[in-house]
C-alpha positions in Angstrom: 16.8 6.5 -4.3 20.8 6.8 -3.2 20.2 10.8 -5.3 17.6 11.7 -2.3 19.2 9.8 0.7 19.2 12.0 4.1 17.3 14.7 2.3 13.6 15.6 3.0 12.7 14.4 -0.6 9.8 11.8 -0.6 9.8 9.5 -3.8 6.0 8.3 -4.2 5.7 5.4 -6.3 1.9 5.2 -8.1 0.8 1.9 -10.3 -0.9 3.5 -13.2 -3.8 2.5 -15.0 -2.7 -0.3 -17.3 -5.5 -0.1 -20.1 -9.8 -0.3 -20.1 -9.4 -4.2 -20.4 -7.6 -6.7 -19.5 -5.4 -7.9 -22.2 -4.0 -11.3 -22.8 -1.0 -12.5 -21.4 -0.7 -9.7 -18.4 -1.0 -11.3 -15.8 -3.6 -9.7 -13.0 -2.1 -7.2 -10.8 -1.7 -8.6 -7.3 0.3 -8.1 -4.0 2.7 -4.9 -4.8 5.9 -5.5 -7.2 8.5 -3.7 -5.2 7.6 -3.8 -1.6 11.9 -3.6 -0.4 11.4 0.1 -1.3 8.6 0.8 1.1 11.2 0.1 3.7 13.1 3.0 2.8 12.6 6.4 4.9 12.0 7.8 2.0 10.1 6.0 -0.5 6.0 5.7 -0.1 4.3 2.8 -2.3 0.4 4.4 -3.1 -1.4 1.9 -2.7 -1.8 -0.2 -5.7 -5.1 0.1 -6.4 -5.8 3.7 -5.9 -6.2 4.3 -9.7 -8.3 0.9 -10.6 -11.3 3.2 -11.3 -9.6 4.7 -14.5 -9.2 1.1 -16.1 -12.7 1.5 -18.0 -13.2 2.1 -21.3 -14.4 5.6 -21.6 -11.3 7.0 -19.9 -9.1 5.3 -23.0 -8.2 6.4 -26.5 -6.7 3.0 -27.2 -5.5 -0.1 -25.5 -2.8 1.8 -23.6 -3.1 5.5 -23.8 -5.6 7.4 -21.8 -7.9 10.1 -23.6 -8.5 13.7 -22.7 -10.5 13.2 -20.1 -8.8 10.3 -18.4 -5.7 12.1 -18.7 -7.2 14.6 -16.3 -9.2 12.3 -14.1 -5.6 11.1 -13.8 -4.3 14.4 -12.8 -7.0 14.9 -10.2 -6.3 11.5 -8.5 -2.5 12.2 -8.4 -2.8 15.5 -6.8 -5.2 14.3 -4.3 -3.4 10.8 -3.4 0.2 12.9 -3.0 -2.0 15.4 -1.1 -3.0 12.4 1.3 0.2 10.8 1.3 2.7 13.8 2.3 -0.2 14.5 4.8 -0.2 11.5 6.3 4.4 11.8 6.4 3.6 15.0 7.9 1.9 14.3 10.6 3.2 11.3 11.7 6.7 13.4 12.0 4.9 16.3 13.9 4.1 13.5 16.4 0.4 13.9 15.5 
């Protein structure tokens, strides 16, 4: 974060999916886990449940790694929630 001070850099921090089930021991995600960065000009916490809908089965090889076509259900939600969130930044610094 001290790299991209004062510069127009935006550092986007995503929770990925964490696996098709639940696994023993992880303990449910809740509230976000590093909410001091959001108060950084430059840092944007996604919100943390914007990828939930990839932690099914279908979307996963194994317990951890996504398959081919998670990977690009992935891809598609990235683009789209960076799209929304540098939207959102730019607009609120246009004044609109």
């Amino acid at each position: 974060m001290q790299r991209y001070r004062g510069s127009p850099t935006r550092l986007i921090f995503v929770r990925l999916p964490r696996g098709p089930v639940q696994r023993p021991g992880l303990p449910p995600a809740q509230g976000a886990a590093i909410p001091e960065l959001a108060a950084s000009a430059n840092v944007v916490l996604a919100d943390e449940h914007a990828l939930d809908f990839l932690e099914r089965p279908e979307y996963f090889s194994d317990p951890y790694h996504l398959d081919g076509p998670g990977a690009e259900q992935l891809t598609r939600a990235l683009v789209r929630l960076t799209l929304e969130i540098l939207g959102q930044r730019l607009s609120a610094s246009v004044g609109g």
